[in-house]
NUTI-574396 format. One record per residue: residue in one letter; x, y, z of N, C-alpha, C, O, CB in turn. Coordinates in steps of 0.2 Angstrom, whole numbers, padded with zeros to 4 digits, always signed. Glycine has a CB too. Layout:
<rs>
aXYZXYZXYZXYZXYZ/...
</rs>
This chain:
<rs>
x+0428+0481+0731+0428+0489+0729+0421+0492+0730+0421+0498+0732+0430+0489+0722/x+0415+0488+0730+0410+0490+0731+0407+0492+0737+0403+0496+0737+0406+0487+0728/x+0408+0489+0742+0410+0489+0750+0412+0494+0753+0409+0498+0757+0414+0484+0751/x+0420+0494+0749+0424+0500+0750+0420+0506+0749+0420+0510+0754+0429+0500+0745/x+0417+0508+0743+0416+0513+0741+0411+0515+0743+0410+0521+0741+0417+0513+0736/x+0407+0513+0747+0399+0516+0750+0403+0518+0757+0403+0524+0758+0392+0508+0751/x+0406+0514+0760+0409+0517+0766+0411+0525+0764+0410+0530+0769+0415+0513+0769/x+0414+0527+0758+0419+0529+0759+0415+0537+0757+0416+0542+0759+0425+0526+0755/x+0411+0536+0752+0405+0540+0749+0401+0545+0756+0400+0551+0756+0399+0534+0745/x+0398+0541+0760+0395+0547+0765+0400+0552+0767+0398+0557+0767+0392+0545+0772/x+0406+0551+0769+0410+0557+0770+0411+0561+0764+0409+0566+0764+0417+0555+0771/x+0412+0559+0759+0413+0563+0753+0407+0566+0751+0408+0571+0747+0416+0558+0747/x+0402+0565+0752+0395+0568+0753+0395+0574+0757+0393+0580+0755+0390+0564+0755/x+0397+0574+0762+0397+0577+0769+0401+0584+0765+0400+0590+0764+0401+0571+0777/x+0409+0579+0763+0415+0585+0760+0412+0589+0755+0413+0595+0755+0422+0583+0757/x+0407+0585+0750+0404+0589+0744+0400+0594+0746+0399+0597+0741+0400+0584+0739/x+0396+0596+0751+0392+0599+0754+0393+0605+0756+0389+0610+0755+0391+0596+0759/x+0402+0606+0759+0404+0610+0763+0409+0613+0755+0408+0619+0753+0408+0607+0771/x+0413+0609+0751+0413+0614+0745+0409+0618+0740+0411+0623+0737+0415+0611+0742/x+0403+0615+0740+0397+0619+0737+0397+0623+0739+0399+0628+0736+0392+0618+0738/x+0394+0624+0748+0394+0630+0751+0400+0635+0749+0398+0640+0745+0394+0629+0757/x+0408+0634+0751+0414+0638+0748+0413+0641+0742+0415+0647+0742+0419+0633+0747/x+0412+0638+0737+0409+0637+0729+0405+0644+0730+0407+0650+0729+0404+0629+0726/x+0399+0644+0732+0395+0650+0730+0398+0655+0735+0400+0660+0733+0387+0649+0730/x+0399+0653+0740+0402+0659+0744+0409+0663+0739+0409+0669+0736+0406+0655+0752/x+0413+0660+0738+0418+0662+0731+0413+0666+0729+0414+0672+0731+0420+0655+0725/x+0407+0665+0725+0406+0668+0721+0401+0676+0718+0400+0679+0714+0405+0665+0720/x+0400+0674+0729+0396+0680+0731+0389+0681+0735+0387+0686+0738+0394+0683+0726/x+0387+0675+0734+0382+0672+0737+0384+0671+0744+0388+0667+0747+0380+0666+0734/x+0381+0676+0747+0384+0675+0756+0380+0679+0760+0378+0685+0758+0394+0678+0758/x+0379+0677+0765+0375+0676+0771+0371+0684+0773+0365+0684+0775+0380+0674+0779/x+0374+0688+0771+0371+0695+0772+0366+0698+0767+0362+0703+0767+0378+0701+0773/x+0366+0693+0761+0359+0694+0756+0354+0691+0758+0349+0693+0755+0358+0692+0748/x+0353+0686+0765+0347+0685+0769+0346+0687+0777+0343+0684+0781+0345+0679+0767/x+0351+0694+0776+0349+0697+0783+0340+0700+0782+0338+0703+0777+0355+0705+0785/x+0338+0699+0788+0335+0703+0790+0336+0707+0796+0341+0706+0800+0331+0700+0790/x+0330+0712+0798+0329+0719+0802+0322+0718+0804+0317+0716+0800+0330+0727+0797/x+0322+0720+0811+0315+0720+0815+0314+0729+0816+0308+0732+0816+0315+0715+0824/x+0319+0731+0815+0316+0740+0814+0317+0743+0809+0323+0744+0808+0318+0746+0819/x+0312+0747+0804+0315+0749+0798+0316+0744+0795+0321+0744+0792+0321+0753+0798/x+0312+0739+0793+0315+0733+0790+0314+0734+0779+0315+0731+0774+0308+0724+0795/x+0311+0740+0781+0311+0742+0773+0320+0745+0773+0325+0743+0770+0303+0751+0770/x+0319+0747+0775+0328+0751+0775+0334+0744+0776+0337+0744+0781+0329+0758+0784/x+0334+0740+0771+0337+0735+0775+0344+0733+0768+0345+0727+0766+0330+0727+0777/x+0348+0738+0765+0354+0736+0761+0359+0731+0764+0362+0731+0770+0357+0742+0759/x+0359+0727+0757+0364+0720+0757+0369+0721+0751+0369+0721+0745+0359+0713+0755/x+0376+0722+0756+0381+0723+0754+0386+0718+0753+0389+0717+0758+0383+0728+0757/x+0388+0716+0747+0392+0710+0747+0399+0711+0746+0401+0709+0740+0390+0705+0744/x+0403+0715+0749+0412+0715+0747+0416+0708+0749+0419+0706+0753+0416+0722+0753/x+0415+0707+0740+0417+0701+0739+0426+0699+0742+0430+0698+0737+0415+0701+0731/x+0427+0699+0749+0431+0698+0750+0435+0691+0748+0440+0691+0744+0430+0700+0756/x+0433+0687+0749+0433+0679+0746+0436+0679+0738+0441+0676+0737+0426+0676+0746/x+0434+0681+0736+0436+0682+0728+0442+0683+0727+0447+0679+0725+0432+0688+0724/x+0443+0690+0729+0451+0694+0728+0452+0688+0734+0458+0687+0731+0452+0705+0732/x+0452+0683+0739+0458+0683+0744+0459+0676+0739+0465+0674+0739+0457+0682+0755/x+0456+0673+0735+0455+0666+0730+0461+0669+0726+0466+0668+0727+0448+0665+0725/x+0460+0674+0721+0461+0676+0717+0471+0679+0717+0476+0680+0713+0455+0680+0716/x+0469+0681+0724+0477+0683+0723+0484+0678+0725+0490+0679+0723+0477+0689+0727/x+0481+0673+0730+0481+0668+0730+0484+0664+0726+0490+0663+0727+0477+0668+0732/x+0481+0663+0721+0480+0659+0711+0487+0663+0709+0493+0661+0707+0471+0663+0705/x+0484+0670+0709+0492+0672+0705+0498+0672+0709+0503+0675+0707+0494+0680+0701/x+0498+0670+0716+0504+0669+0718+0509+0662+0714+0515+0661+0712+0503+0667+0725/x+0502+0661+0715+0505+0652+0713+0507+0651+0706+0513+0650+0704+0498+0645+0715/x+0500+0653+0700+0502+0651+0696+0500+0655+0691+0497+0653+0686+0501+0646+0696/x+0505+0663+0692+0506+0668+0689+0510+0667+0681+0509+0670+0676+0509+0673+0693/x+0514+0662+0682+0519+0660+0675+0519+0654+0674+0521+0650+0678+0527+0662+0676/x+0518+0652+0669+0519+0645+0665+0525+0642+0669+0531+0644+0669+0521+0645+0657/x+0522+0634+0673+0528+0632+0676+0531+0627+0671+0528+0623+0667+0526+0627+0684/x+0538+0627+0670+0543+0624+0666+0547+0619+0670+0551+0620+0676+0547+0631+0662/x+0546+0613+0665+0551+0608+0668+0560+0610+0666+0562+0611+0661+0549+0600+0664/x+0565+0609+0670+0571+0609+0670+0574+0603+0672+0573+0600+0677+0572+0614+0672/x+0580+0603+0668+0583+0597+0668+0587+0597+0676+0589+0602+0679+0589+0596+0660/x+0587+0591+0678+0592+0593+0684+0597+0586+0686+0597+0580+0688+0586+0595+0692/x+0603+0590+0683+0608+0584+0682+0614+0588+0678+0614+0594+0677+0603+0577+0676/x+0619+0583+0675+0622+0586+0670+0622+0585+0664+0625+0588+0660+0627+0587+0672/x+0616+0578+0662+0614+0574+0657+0610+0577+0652+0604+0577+0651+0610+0569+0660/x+0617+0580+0648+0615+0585+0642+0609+0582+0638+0604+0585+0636+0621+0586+0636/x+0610+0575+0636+0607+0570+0631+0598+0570+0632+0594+0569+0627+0611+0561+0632/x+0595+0573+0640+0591+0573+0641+0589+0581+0640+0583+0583+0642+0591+0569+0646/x+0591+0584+0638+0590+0592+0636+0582+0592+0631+0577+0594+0632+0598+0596+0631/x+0584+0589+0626+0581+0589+0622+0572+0585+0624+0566+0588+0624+0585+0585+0616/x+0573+0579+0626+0568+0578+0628+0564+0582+0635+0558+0580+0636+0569+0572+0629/x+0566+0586+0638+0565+0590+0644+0561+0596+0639+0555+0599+0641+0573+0592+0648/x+0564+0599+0633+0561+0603+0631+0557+0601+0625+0555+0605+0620+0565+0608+0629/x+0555+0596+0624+0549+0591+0620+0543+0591+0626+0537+0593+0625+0553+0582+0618/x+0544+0588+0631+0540+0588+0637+0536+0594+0639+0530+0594+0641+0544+0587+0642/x+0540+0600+0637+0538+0606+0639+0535+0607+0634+0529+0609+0636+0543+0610+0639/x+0537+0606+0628+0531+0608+0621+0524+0604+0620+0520+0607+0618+0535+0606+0613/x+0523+0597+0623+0519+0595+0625+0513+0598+0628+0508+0599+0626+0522+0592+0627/x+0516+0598+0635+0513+0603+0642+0509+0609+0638+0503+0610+0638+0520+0607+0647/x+0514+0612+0635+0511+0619+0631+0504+0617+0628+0498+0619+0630+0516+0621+0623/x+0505+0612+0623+0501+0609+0619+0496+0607+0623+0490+0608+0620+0505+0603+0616/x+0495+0605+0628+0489+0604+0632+0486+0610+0635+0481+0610+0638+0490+0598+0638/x+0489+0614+0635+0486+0621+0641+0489+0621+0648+0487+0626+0652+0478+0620+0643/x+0493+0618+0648+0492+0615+0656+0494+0623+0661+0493+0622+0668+0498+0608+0659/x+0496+0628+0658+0496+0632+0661+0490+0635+0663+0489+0637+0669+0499+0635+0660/x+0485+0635+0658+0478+0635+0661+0474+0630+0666+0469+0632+0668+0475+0635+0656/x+0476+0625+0666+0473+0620+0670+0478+0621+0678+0475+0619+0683+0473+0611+0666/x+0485+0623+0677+0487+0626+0684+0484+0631+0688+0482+0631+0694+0494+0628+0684/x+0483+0635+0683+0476+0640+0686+0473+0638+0690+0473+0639+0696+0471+0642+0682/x+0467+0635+0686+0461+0630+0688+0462+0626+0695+0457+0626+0699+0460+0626+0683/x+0469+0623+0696+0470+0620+0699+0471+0625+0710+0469+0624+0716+0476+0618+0694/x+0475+0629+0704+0476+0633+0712+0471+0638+0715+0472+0641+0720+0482+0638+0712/x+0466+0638+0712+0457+0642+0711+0453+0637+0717+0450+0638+0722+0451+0640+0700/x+0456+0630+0713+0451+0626+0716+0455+0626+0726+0453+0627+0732+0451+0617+0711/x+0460+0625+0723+0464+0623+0730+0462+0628+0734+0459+0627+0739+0473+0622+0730/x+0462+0634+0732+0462+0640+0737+0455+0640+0741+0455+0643+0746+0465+0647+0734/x+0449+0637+0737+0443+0638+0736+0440+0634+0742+0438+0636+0748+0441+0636+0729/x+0441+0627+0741+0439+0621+0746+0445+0615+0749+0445+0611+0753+0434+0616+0741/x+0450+0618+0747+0457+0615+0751+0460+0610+0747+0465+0608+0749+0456+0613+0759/x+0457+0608+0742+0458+0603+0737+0457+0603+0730+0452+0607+0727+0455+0599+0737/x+0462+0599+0725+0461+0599+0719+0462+0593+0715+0466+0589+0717+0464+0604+0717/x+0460+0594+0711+0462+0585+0709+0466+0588+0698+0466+0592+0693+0450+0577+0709/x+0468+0583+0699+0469+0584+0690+0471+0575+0688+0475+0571+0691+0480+0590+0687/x+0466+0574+0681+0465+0570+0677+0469+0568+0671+0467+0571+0666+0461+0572+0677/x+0474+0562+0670+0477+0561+0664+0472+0556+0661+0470+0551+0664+0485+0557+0666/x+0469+0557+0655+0467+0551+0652+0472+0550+0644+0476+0554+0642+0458+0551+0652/x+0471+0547+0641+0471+0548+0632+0465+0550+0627+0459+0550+0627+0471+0541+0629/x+0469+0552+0623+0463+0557+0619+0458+0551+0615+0453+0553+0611+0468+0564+0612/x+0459+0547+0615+0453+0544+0613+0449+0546+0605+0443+0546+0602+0448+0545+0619/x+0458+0547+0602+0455+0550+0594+0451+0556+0592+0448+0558+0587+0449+0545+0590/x+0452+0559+0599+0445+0566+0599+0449+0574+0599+0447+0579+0600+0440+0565+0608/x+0455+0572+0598+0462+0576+0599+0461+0584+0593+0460+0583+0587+0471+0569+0596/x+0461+0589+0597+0461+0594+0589+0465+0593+0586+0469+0589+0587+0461+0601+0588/x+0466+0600+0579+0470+0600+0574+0476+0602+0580+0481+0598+0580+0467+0605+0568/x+0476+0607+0583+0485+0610+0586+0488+0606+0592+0493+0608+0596+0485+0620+0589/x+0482+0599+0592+0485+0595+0599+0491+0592+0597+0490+0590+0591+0480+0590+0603/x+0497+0591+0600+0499+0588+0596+0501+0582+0602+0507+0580+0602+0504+0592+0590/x+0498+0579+0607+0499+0576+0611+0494+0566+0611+0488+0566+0609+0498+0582+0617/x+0496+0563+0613+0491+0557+0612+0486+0557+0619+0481+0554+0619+0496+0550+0611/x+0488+0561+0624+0485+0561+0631+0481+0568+0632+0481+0572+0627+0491+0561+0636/x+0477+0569+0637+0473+0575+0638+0473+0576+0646+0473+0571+0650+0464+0573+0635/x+0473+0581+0648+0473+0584+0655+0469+0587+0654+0467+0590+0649+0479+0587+0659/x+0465+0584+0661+0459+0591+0666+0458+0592+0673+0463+0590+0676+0451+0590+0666/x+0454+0593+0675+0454+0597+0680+0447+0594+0683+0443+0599+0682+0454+0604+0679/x+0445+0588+0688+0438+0588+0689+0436+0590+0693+0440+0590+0698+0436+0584+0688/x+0429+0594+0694+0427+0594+0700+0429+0592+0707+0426+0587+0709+0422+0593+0699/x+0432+0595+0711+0431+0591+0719+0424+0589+0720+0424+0584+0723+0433+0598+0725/x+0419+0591+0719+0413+0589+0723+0410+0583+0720+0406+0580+0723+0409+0594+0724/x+0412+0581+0713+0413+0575+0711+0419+0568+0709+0418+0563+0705+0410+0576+0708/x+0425+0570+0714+0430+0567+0713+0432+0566+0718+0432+0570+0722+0432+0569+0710/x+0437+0560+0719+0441+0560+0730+0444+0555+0727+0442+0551+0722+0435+0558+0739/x+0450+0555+0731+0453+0548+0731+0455+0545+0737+0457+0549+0742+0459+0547+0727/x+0454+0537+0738+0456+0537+0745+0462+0534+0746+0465+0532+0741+0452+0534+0748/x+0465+0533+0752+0472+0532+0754+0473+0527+0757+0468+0527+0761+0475+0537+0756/x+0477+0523+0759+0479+0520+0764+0482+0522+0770+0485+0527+0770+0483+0517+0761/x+0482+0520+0775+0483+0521+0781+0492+0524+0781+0494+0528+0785+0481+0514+0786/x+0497+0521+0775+0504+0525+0776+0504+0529+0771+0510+0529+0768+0511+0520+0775/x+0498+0535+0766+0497+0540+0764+0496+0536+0757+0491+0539+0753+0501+0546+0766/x+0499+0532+0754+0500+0531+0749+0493+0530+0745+0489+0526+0748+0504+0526+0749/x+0490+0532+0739+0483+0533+0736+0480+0525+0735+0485+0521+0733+0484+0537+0728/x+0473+0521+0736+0473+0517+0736+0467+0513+0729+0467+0507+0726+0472+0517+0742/x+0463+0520+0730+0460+0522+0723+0457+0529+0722+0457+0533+0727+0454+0517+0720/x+0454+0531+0716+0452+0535+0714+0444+0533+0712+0442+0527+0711+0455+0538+0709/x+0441+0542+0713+0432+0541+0709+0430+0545+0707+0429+0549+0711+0427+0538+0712/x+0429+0545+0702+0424+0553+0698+0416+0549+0697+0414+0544+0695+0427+0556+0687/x+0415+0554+0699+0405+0553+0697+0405+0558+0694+0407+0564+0694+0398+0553+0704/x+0399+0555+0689+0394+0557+0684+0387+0553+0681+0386+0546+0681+0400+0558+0677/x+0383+0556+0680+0377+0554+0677+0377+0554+0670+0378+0558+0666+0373+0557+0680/x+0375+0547+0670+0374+0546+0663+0365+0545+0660+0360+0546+0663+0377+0538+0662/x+0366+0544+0652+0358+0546+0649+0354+0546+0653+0351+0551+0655+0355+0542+0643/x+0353+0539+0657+0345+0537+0660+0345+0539+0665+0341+0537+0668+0343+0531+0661/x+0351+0546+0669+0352+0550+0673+0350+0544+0680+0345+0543+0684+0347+0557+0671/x+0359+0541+0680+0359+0535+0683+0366+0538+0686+0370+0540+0681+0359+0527+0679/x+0368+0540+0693+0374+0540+0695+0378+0534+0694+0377+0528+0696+0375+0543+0701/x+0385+0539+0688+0390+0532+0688+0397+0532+0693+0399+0537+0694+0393+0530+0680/x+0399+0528+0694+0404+0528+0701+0412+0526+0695+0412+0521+0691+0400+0519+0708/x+0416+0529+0695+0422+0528+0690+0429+0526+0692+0433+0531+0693+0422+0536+0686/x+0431+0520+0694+0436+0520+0700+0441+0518+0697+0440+0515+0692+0435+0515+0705/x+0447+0520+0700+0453+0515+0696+0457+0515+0702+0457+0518+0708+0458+0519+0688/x+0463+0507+0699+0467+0507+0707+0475+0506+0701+0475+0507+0695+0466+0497+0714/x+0479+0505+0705+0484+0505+0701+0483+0500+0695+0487+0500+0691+0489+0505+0704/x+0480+0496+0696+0479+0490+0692+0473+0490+0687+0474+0489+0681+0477+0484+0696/x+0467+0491+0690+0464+0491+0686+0457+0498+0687+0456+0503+0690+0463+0483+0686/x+0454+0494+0682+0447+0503+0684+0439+0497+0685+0438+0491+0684+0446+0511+0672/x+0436+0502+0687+0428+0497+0687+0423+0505+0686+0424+0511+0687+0426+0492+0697/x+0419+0502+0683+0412+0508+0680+0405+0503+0684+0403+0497+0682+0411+0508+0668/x+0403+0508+0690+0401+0507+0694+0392+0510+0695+0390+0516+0695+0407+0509+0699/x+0388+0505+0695+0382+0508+0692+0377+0506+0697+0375+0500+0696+0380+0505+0685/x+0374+0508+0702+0368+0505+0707+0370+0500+0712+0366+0496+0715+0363+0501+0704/x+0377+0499+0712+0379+0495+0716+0383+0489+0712+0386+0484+0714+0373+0492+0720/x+0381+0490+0706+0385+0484+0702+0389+0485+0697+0386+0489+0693+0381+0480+0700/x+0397+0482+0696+0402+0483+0690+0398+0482+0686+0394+0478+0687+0407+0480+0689/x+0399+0486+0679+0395+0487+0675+0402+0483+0669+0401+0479+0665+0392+0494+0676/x+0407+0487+0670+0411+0485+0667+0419+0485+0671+0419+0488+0676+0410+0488+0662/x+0424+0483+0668+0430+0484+0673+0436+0482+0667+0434+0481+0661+0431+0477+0680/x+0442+0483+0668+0447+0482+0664+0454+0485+0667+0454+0488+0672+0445+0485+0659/x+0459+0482+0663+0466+0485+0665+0467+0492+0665+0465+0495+0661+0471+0482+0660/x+0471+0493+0670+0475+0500+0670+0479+0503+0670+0482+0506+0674+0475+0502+0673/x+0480+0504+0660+0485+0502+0655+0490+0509+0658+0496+0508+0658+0482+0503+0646/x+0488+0516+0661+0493+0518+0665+0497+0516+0671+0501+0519+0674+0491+0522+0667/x+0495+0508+0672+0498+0508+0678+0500+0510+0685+0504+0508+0689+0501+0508+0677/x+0494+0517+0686+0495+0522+0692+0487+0525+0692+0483+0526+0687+0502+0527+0691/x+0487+0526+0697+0481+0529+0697+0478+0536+0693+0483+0540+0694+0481+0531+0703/x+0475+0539+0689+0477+0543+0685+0475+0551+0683+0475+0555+0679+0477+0540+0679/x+0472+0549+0693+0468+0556+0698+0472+0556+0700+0473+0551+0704+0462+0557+0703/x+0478+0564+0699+0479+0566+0706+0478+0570+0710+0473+0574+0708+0484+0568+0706/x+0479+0571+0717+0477+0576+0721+0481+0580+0723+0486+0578+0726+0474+0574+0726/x+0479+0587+0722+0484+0593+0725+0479+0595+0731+0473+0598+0730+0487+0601+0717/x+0481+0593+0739+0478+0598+0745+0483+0604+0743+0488+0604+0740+0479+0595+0754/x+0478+0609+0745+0481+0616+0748+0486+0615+0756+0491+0619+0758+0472+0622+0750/x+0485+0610+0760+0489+0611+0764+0489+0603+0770+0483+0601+0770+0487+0620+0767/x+0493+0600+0773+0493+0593+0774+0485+0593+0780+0482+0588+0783+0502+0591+0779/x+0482+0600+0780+0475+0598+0783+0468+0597+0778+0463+0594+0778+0472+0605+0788/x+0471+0602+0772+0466+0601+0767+0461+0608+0771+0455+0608+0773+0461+0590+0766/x+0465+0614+0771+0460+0620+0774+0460+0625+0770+0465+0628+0771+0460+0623+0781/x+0455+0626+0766+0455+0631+0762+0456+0639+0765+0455+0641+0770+0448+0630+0759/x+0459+0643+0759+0460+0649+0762+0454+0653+0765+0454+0657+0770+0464+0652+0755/x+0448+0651+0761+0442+0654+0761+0439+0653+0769+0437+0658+0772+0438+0650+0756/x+0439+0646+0772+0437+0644+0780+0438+0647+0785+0433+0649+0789+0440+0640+0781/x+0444+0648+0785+0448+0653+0791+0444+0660+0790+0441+0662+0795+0457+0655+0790/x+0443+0665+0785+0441+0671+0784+0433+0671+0783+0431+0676+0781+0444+0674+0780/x+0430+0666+0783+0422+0668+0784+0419+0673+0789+0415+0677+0788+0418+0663+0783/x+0420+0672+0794+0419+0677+0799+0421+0683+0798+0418+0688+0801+0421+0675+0805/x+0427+0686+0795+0430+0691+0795+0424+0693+0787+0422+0699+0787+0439+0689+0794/x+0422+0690+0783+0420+0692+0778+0413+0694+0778+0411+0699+0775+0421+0688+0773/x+0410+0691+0782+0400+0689+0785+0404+0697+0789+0403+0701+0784+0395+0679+0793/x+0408+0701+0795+0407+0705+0799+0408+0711+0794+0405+0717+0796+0412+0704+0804/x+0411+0711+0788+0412+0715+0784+0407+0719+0780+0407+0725+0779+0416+0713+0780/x+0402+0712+0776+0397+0713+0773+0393+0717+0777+0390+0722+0774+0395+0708+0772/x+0390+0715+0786+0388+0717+0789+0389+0724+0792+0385+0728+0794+0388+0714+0792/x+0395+0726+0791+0397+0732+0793+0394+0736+0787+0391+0741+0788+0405+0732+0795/x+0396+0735+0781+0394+0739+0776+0387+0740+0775+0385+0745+0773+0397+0737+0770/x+0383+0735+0775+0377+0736+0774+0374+0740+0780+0371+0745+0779+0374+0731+0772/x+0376+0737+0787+0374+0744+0791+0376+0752+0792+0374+0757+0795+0376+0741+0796/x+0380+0751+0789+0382+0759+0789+0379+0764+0783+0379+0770+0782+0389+0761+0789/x+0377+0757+0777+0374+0759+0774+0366+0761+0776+0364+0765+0772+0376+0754+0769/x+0364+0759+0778+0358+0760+0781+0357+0765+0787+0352+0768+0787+0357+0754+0782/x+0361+0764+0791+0363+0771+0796+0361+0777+0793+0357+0781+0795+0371+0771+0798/x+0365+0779+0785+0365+0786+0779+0356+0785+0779+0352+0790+0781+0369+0783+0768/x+0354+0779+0776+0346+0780+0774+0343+0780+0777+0338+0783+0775+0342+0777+0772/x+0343+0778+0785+0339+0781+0789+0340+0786+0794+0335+0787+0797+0337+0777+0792/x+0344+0790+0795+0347+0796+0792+0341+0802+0788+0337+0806+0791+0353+0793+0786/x+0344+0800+0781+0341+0804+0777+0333+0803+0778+0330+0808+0779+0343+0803+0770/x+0331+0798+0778+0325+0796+0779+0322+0798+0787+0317+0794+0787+0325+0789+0776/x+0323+0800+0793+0321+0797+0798+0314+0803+0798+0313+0808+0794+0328+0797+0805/x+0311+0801+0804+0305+0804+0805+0305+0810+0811+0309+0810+0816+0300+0798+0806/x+0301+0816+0808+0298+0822+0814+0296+0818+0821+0292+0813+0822+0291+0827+0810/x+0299+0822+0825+0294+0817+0833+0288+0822+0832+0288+0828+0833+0298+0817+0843/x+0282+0818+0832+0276+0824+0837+0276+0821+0844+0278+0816+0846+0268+0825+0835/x+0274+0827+0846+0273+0826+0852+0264+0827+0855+0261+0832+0852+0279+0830+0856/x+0261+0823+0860+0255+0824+0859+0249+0825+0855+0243+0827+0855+0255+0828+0861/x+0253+0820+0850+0248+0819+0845+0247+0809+0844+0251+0805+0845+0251+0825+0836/x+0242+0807+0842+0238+0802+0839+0239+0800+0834+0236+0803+0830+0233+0803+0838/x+0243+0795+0831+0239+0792+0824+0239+0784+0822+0243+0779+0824+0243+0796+0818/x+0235+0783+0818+0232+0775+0817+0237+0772+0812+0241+0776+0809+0222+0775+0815/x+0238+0767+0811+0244+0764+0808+0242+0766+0799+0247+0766+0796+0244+0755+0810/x+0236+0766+0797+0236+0769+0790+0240+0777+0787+0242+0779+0781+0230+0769+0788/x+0238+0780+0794+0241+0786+0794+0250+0788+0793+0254+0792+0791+0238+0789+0800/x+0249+0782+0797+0258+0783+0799+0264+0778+0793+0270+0778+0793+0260+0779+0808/x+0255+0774+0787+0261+0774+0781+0262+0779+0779+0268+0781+0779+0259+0770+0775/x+0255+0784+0777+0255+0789+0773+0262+0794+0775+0266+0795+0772+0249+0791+0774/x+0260+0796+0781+0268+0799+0785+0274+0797+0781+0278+0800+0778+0270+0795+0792/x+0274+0790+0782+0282+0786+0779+0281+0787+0772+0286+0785+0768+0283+0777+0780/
</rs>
């Protein structure tokens, strides 16, 4: 597994790289707050019409505008009840809020993952579930697959006290806690199944965001140049003609 998993890490480095990027771009941070200008370079507005946000966002509430609800599908009345126990469960965890999250991420970096563990006694007063759903980070989570798609394991990283990255694996069998190259600990995998799933946005894993960055960098650009077009404009200079002046003069001018 340890073998495995170093191979498998420089890619996932490489993917963690290009989500980051996505990540702040999402958030606004994008390419036209370090334009620069070789004329008028004082006149130089950075306009960010956060196109990305709204194309995330609307995105999200396509998907997961209403609490998704399990329904019975059958004619097996006897299972009614537990179909709407399941459901009160679900409730009980949020998970409409973590579908959110889910389709935020998907739309963001083309991937998402969600997390079953047990509450580990740590459960609130209104949980009323023995299990806990989340949502982890893509850029510290992946799972890998076998060659007939089927999942082979999972891994969350995190750093622990002595600010030691820990490597967190599980297979269907069992899990290993993975520290500098060495199991640290390992054990049964009392779910039986891996217990990272992965929701891609689409069988390429291409975020909605990818395709439209060029359209969004031309936008920004366009706004802040026309924005600047007005100021220098308002601002532009008298021509003389046949006259002299030395570069202190022609701050003073400006």
């Amino acid at each position: 597994i340890i073998l495995d998993l170093q191979k498998r890490l420089s890619k996932h480095n490489q993917n963690a790289t290009e989500i980051d990027y996505l990540y702040i771009f999402f958030f606004g941070d994008q390419p036209v707050l370090y334009r620069t200008k070789q004329v008028r370079p004082e006149i130089n507005n950075k306009i960010v019409q956060n196109f990305a946000y709204f194309i995330v966002e609307t995105k999200t509430a396509d998907i997961a505008s209403e609490p998704i609800q399990y329904v019975l599908r059958g004619t097996d009345e006897n299972l009614s009840q537990e179909i709407a126990d399941l459901n009160g469960l679900m409730d009980s965890e949020d998970k409409s809020f973590l579908d959110i999250s889910i389709a935020r991420w998907r739309s963001i970096c083309g991937t998402a993952y969600r997390f079953i563990s047990n509450d580990n006694s740590q459960s609130t007063i209104l949980d009323e579930t023995d299990f806990r759903l989340s949502v982890p980070d893509p850029r510290d989570t992946f799972v890998v697959y076998y060659t007939n798609g089927l999942p082979a394991y999972s891994c969350q990283m995190y750093k622990n006290a002595d600010n030691k990255k820990v490597y967190f694996v599980y297979t269907n069998t069992e899990y290993f806690e993975i520290i500098s190259n060495k199991i640290e600990s390992r054990g049964v995998n009392g779910f039986k199944a891996i217990p990272v799933i992965e929701y891609p946005n689409n069988e390429f894993r291409l975020s909605d965001l990818e395709i439209t960055i060029g359209l969004c960098d031309a936008a920004n650009e366009l706004a802040s140049a026309r924005l600047d077009n007005q100021d220098q404009f308002i601002q532009s200079f008298i021509k003389f003609i046949n006259c002299e002046i030395d570069e202190e003069k022609f701050k003073q001018l400006k």
